[in-house]
N, C-alpha and C positions, 0 to 999 in steps of 0.2 A: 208570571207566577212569582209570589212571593212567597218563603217558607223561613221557619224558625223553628229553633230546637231547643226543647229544655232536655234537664236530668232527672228522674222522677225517684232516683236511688237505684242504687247495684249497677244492674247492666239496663234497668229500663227507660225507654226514653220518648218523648212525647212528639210529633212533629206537628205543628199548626200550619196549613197550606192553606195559601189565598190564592183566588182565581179572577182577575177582572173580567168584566163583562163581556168585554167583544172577545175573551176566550173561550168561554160560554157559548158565546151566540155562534162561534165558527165548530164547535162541538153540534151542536143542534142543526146550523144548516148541511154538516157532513154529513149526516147521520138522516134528517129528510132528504136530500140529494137521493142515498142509497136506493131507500123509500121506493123516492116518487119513480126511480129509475126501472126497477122491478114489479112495483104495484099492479096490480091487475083491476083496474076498478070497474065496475057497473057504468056503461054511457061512455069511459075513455078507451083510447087504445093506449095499448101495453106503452108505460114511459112518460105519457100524456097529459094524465091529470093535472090539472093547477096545485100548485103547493099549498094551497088556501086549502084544498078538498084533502090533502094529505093528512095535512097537521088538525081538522078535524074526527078524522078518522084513527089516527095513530098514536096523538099527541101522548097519552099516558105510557103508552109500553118506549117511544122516543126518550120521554125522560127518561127510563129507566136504564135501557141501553146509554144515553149519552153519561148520565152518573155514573157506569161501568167503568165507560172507556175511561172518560178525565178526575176519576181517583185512582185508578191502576196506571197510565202515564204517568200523571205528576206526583205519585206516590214515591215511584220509581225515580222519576228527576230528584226530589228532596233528597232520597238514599244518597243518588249520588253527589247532590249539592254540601250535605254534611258528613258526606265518607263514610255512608255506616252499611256495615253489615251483618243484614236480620237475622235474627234466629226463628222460626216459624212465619207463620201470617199476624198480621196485624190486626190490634180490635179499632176498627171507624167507627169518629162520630160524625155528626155534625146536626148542627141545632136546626135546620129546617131544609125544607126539598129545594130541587136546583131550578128553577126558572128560566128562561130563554134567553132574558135583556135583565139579568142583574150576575153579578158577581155573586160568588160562590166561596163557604169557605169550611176546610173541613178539617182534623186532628185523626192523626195516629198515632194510634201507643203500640211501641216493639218493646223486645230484648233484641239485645246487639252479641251480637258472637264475643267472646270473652278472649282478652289478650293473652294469649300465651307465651311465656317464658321460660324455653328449656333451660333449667340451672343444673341442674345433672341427674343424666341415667346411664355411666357405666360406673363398675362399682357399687352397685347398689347391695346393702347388706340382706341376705334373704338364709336360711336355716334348709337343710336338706338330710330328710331321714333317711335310712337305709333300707330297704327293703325288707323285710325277715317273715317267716313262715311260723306262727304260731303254731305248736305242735298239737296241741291240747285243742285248735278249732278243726285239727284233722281229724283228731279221734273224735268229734261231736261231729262229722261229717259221717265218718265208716257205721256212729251207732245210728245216724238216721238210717243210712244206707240196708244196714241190718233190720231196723223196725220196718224201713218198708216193703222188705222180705218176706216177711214175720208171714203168718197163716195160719187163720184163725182156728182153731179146732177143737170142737164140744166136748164138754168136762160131762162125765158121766159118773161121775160118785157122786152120793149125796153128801155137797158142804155147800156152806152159804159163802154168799158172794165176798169178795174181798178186792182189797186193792189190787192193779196191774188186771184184774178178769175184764172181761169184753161181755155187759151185759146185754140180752135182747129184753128192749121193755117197749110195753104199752103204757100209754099217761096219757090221762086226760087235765087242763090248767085250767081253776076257777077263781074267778075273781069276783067277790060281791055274790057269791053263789052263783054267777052265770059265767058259761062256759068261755074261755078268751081265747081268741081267734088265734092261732100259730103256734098255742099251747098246747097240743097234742099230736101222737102218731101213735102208730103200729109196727111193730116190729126194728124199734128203732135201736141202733148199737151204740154204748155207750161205753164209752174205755174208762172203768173207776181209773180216777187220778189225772184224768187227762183238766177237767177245770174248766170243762165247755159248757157246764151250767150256770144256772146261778148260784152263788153260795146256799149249801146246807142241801144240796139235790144229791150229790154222790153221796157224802153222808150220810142223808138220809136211808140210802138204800145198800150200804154193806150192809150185809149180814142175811140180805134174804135169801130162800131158800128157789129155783124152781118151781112154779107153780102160785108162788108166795103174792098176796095183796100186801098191799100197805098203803097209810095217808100220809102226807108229808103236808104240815103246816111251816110255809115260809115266807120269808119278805124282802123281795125286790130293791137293790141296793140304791141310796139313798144317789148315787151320780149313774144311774144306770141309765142306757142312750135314749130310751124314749119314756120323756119326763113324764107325763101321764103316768106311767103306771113304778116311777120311782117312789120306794118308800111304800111303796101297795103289800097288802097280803096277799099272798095266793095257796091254796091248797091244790095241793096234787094227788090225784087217784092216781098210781102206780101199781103193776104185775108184771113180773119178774117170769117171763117166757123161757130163760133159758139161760147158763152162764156157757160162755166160750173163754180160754184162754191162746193167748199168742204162741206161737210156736217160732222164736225169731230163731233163725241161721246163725252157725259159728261165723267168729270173724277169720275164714281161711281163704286158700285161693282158689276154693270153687265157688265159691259167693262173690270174687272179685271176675271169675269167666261168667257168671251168672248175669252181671250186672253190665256187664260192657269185653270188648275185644281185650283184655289185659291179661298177660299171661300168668301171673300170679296176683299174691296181695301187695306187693310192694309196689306191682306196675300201677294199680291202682293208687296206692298213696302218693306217690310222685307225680301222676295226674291231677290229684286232688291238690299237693301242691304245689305245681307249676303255674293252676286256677286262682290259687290264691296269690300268688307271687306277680301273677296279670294283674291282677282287682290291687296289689298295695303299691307297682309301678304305676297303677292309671291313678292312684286316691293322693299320691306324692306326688306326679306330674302335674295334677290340677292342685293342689297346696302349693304349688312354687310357684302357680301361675297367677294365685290368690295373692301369693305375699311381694310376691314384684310387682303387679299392678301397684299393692298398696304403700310400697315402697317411694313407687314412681312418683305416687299421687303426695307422699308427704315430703319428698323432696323439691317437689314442681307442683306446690299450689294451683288450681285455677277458679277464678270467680265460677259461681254457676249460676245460668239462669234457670230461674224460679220455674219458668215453663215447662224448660225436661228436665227441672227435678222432679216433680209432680207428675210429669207423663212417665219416665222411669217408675218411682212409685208404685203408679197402678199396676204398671207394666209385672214388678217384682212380687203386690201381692196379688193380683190376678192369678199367674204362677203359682203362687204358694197356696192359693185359694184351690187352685181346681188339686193340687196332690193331696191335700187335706181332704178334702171332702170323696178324693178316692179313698182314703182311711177310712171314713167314716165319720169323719167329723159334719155336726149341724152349722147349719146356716148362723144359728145363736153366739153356737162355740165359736166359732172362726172369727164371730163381730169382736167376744172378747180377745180372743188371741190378737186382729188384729193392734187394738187400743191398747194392749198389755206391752207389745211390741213396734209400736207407732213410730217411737224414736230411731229402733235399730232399722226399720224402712227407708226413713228418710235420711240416713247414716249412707248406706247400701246405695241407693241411687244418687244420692250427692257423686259418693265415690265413681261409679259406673260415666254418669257425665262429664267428670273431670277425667278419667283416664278415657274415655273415646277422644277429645277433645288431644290430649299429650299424645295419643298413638298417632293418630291423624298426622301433629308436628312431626314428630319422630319419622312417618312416616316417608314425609317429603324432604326431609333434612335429609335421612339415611337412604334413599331410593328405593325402600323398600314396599314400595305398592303394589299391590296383586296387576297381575301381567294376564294377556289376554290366553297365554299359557300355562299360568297360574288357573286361571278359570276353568280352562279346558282338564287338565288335569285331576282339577279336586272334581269337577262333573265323569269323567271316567273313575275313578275310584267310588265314586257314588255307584254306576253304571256297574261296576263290579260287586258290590257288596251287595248291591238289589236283586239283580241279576236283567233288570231293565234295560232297554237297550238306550242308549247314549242319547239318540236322537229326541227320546220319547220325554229322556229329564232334561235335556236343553229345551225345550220346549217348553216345556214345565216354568222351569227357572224366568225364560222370557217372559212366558204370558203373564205369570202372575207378577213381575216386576221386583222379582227376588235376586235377580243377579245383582247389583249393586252392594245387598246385605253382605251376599255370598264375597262378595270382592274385602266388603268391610272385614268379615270375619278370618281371608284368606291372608290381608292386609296383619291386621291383629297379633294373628300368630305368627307371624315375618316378626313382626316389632317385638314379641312376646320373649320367644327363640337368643332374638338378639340380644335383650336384657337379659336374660339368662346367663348365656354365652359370656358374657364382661359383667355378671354381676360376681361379687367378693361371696362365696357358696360357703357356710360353717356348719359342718357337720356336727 
């Protein structure tokens, strides 16, 4: 076997592999050998047939199998003839099929894993907030807590409807004079102010009376989500069944025994924010884990190949595709968002390859690799917060071939901890 190697740019690299012919030919006789060994043919016994009757019978699926074998062998010899190691699988060519009594020659193009050069990661300069409890997000917490207390209860004077009432309405929604599908109900409760219409619908409707018709000409707002009928007119038949107004609870400490085991209102506010003081350690803990990767990453360069930046990539707006489209967002939207935000993608995943790559080093440098106690561990803690039993998610993890991730990720946060621990922190 002969091989040569070019440079094709970055990390990718070309290998041209030549096969003389009686390497060939001893691939194809292994390979009938098996064959005729096992063959079962019509008129021979088992083993027996002439090799003449084999290679008329098997020849095409033969080549196929022998081109398996002697591009995955000597794929593998060239790796190691030129020191290289891949990153993924390799794309092969080769300009025509492999024949019995001729030499063989074929090309593969890799990425080669990318040099790495710890230059430094202790000290690394990283910003650390403090925790604090906004007080003003407690009291928008206690008025939800109060509105949805609240109980609604029938206004019995005659006055027309206004803001903060809890309309009961009938509506029928026409479009083009016929009636549109999802545009009507009965008995339906509408909180004037709440702005769960479309513009100019509550409006439309202070001031009626109980009992009260009315028509409401309106139009459908020009980005509204299903574009068909943005920009449209619609008239509404509207009746006005009935006003309710809310009746919300004081904010004391029967409303705070009301709502949960807390013995007055302060037990509750202390709840409320020890909740938030959870959510601003978890939102700072993952911010210092943002800014030391990215730390890592600009002290310690590394080449990246092109291949997992690209599978990164997808990987990031996959993700961000399917939390979108839990919003609400169209298929449409999200093609622009993507292309609006193309460059921060591939920002994002560059970065993500180059620090799995520095942890990795780190890792083996600092001995901090997930341990099979490590594994056991973060599977019991799982086991505990599921309430699963142990067995059931190790099982789990194997089958699906997820325990390596789980070692990466266990690995990760060992390296993570540590840049931390020795990074220069400025409050």
């Amino acid at each position: 076997m002969k091989s040569s190697m070019d440079t094709l740019g970055g990390l990718a690299r070309k290998l041209s592999i030549e096969l003389p012919s009686d390497l060939v030919k001893a691939g194809f006789d292994k390979v009938y050998k098996e064959i005729q060994r096992d063959a079962e043919i019509k008129g021979f016994r088992k083993g027996k047939a002439p090799l003449t009757k084999v290679k008329s019978l098997y020849g095409d699926r033969v080549k196929g199998e022998v081109l398996q074998e002697l591009v995955s062998e000597h794929y593998s010899k060239a790796l190691e003839q030129h020191s290289l190691e891949p990153i993924g699988l390799p794309k092969i060519h080769f300009e025509k099929g492999i024949e019995e009594n001729q030499g063989f020659t074929f090309t593969a193009e890799l990425e080669v894993r990318p040099t790495v050069t710890i230059q430094k990661f202790e000290g690394l300069e990283i910003k650390k907030e403090t925790p604090q409890v906004d007080e003003s997000k407690v009291d928008e917490v206690l008025e939800n807590i109060r509105q949805s207390q609240a109980e609604m209860k029938p206004v019995f004077e005659d006055r027309p409807l206004k803001e903060g009432d809890i309309a009961e309405l009938d509506f029928k929604g026409f479009v083009n004079e016929a009636p549109l599908e999802g545009a009507q109900a009965d008995g339906h409760l509408l909180e004037i102010g709440s702005k769960s219409f479309i513009p100019g619908f509550e409006e439309g409707v202070i001031g009626m009376k109980a009992g009260e018709q009315r028509t409401l000409n309106l139009t459908f707002p020009e980005d509204y989500h299903n574009k068909d009928l943005a920009g449209q007119a619609i008239r509404f038949e509207v009746t006005l069944k009935s006003i309710k107004a809310k009746d919300v609870p004081e904010l004391n400490d029967e409303l705070a025994k009301k709502v949960g085991e807390f013995a007055d209102l302060e037990a509750l506010k202390e709840d409320i924010r020890k909740d938030f003081l959870a959510r601003e350690e978890k939102r700072i803990k993952e911010d210092l884990r943002n800014q030391i990767i990215k730390a890592l990453v600009e002290a310690n360069p590394v080449e990246v190949p092109e291949s997992l930046r690209q599978e990164q990539k997808e990987m990031i707006i996959e993700d961000v595709r399917k939390r979108m489209s839990d919003q609400g967002l169209t298929p449409e939207q999200f093609d622009e968002y993507r292309q609006k935000w193309n460059s921060d993608f591939e920002e994002s995943a560059s970065l993500m390859v180059q620090s799995t790559f520095l942890v990795d080093t780190l890792a083996n440098q600092l001995n901090l690799k997930a341990t099979i106690d490590d594994l056991t561990q973060k599977l019991m803690e799982y086991a505990q917060q599921t309430g699963i039993e142990i067995s059931r998610i190790q099982e789990f993890y194997e089958e699906q071939g997820r325990l390596p991730r789980l070692a990466f990720q266990i690995t990760e946060e060992k390296v993570i901890n540590h840049l931390i621990e020795k990074a220069k922190i400025i409050s």
